[in-house]
C-alpha positions as CSV (number, residue, x, y, z in Angstrom):
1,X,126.7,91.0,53.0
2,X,127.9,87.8,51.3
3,X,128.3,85.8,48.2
4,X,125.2,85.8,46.6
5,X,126.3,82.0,45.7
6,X,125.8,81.4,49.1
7,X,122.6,83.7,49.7
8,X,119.4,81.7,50.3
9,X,115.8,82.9,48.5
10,X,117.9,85.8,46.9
11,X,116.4,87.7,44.1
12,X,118.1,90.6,41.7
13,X,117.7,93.8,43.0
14,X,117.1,95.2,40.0
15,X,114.0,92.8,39.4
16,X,113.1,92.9,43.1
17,X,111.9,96.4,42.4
18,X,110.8,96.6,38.9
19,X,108.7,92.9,39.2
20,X,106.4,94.6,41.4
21,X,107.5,92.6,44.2
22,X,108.6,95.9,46.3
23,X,105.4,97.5,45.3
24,X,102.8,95.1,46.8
25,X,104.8,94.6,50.1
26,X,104.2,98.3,50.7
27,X,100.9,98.5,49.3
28,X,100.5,95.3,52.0
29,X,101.6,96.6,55.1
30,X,100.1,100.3,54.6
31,X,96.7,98.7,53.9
32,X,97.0,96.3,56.8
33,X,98.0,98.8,59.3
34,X,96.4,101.8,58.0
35,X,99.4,104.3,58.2
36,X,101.0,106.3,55.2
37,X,102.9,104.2,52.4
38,X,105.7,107.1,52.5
39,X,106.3,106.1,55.9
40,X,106.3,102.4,55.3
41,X,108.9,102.7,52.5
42,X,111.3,105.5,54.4
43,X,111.2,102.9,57.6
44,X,112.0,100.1,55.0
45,X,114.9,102.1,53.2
46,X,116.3,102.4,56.4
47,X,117.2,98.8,56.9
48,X,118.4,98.8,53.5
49,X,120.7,101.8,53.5
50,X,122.0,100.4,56.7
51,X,122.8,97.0,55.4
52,X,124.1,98.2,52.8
53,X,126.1,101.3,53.5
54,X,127.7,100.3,56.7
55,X,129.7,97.0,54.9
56,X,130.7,99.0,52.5
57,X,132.2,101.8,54.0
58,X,133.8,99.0,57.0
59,X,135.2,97.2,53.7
60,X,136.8,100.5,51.9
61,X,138.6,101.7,55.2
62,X,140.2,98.1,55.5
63,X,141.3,99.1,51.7
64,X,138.5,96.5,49.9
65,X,136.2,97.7,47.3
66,X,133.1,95.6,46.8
67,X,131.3,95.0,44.3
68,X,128.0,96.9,44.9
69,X,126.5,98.1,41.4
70,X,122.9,97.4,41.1
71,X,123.0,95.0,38.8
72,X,125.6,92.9,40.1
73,X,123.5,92.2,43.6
74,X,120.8,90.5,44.6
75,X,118.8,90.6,48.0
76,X,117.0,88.5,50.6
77,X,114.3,89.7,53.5
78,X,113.4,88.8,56.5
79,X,109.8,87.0,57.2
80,X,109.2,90.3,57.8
81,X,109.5,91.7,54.5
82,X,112.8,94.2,56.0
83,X,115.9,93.5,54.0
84,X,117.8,90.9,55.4
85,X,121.1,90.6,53.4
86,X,122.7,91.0,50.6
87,X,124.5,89.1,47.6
88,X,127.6,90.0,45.9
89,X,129.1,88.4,42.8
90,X,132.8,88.4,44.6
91,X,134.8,89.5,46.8
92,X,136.0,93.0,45.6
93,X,139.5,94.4,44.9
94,X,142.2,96.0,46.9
95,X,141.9,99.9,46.7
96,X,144.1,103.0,48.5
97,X,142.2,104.6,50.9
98,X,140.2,107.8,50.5
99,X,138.8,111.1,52.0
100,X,135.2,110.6,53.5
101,X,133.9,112.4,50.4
102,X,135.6,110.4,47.6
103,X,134.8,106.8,49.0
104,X,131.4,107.5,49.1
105,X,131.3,108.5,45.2
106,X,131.2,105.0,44.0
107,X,127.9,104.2,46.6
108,X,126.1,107.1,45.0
109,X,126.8,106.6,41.8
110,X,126.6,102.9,40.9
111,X,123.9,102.1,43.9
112,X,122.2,104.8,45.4
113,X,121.4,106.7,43.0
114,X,118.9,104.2,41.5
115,X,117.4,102.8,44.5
116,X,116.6,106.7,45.8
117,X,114.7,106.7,42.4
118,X,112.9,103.4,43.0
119,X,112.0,104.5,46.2
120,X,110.3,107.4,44.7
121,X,108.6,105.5,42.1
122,X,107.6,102.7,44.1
123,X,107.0,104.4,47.3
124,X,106.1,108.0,47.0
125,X,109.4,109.1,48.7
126,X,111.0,112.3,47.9
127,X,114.3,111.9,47.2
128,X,115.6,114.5,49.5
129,X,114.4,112.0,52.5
130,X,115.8,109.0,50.5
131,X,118.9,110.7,50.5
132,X,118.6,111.8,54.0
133,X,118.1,108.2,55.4
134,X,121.2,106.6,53.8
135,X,122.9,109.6,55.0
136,X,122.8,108.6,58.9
137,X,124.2,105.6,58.3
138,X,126.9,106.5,56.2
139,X,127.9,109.7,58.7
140,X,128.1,106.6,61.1
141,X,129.9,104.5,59.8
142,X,132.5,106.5,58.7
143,X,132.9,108.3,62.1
144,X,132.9,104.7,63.3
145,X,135.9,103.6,61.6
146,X,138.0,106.8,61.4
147,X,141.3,105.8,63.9
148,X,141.3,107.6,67.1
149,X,144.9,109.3,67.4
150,X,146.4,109.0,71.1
151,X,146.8,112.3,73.0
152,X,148.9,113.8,75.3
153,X,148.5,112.6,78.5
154,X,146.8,115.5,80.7
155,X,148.4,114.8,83.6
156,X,152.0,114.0,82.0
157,X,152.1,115.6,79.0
158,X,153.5,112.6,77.3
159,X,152.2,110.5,74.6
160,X,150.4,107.4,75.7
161,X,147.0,109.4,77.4
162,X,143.7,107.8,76.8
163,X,142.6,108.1,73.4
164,X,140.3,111.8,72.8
165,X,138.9,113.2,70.4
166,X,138.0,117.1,70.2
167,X,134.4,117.6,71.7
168,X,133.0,118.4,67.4
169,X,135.8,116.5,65.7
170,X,133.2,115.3,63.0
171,X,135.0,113.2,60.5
172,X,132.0,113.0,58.0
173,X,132.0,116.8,58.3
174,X,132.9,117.8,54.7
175,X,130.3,114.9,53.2
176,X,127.9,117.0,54.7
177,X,128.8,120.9,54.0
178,X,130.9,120.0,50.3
179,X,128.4,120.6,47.1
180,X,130.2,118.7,44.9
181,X,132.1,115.3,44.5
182,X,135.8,116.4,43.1
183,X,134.4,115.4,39.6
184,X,132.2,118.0,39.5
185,X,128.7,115.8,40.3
186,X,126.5,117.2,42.6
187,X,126.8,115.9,46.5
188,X,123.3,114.3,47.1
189,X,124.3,114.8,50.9
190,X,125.1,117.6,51.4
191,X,122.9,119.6,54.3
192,X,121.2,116.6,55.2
193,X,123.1,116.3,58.3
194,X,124.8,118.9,60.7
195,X,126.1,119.5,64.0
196,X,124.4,122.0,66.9
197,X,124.8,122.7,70.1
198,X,122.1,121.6,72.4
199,X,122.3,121.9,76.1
200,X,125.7,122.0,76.0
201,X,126.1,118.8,73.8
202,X,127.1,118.7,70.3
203,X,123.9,117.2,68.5
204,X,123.4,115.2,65.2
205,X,120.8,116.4,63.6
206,X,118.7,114.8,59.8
207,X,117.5,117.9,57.9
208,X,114.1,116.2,56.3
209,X,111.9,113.7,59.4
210,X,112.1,109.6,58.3
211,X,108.4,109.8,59.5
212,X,108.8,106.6,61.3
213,X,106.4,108.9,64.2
214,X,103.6,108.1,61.8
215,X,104.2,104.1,62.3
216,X,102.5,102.8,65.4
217,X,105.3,101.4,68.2
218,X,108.1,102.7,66.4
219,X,110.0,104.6,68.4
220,X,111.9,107.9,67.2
221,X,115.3,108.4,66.4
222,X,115.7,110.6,69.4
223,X,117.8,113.9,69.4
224,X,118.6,113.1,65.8
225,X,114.9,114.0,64.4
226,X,114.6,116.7,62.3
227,X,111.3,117.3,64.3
228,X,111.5,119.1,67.9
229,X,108.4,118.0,69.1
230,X,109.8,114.3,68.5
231,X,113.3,113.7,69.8
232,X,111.5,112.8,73.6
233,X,109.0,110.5,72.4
């Protein structure tokens, strides 16, 4: 993220998607390659919801709110037609911070909320699996940036041990199992992620597949696939 002042071939979000422009680089690639435009738009979403999400929860846990309504941004891509960055009118403004829950709120409703919709327009997406892929990256981004308290020392007893954290100390956790925001609005994340047990491990794990598996050389997201059969390929 940056100024959009300082943002090279930049374009309003808003008309990125409603000029068609989203449209035809889907249409593009699925034609060219033969594969399904669902999974051309959920592998594209991904490096939008990523580029997105992950600045802005970073910013709000070092107490900064920015600026991220739709209409206020504007984005560039890659040659590859992947996002590449995005523009923001300013900085943002000094905020207390929040439970993993309420920070998210203002993502949802003054950005995601919209572009889950374009995606579904544009792209044949279900919104469930739009939902789903800015979900990851939130869940890590906020684990990322929660402080790790320092433990007991197992040997001494004593303050100063190595830093630990519980073996399923999930600080996204009530993101993914609360139904509601505290306003009332419906959670558009909740069950999309959720914690198992898998050969002794505590797993990640999506609800609804990406379907990146239907893209040729494009690896899978491993034991977070919703999908058995794909978390070794």
């Amino acid at each position: 993220m940056m100024l959009s002042s300082d943002l090279d071939n930049a374009m309003p979000i808003r008309d990125f998607f409603e000029s068609g422009t989203f449209a035809t680089g889907l249409d593009t690639y699925a034609q060219t390659h033969g594969v399904d435009r669902r999974a051309v738009a959920s592998y594209w979403s991904l490096y939008y919801f990523s580029a997105l999400s992950i600045p802005y929860i970073v910013a709000r846990r070092a107490d900064l709110a920015l600026p991220i309504a739709v209409d206020d941004m504007t984005i560039a891509l890659a040659d590859d037609g992947l996002p590449r960055a995005f523009g923001l009118p300013r900085t943002g403004d000094w905020c207390e911070d929040d439970t993993p829950l309420e920070l998210v709120r203002p993502l949802v409703s003054a950005h995601l909320g919209e572009v889950v919709a374009h995606l579904k327009r544009f792209g044949g997406m279900a919104p469930k699996l739009g939902w789903n892929n800015a979900a990851v990256y939130i869940d890590y981004a906020i684990n990322a940036t929660e402080p790790v308290s320092r433990t007991a020392s197992p040997a001494t007893g004593e303050a100063g041990g190595d830093a630990q954290r519980a073996p399923d100390e999930w600080t996204a956790r009530a993101l993914f199992e609360e139904k509601t925001f505290a306003d009332g609005s419906p959670n558009p994340f909740h069950g999309s992620l959720r914690h198992e047990l898998a050969e002794g491990q505590v797993q990640c794990r999506r609800k609804v597949c990406c379907l990146r598996y239907l893209l040729p050389g494009i690896p899978s997201c491993g034991e977070l696939c919703a999908l058995p059969d794909q978390r070794k390929h």
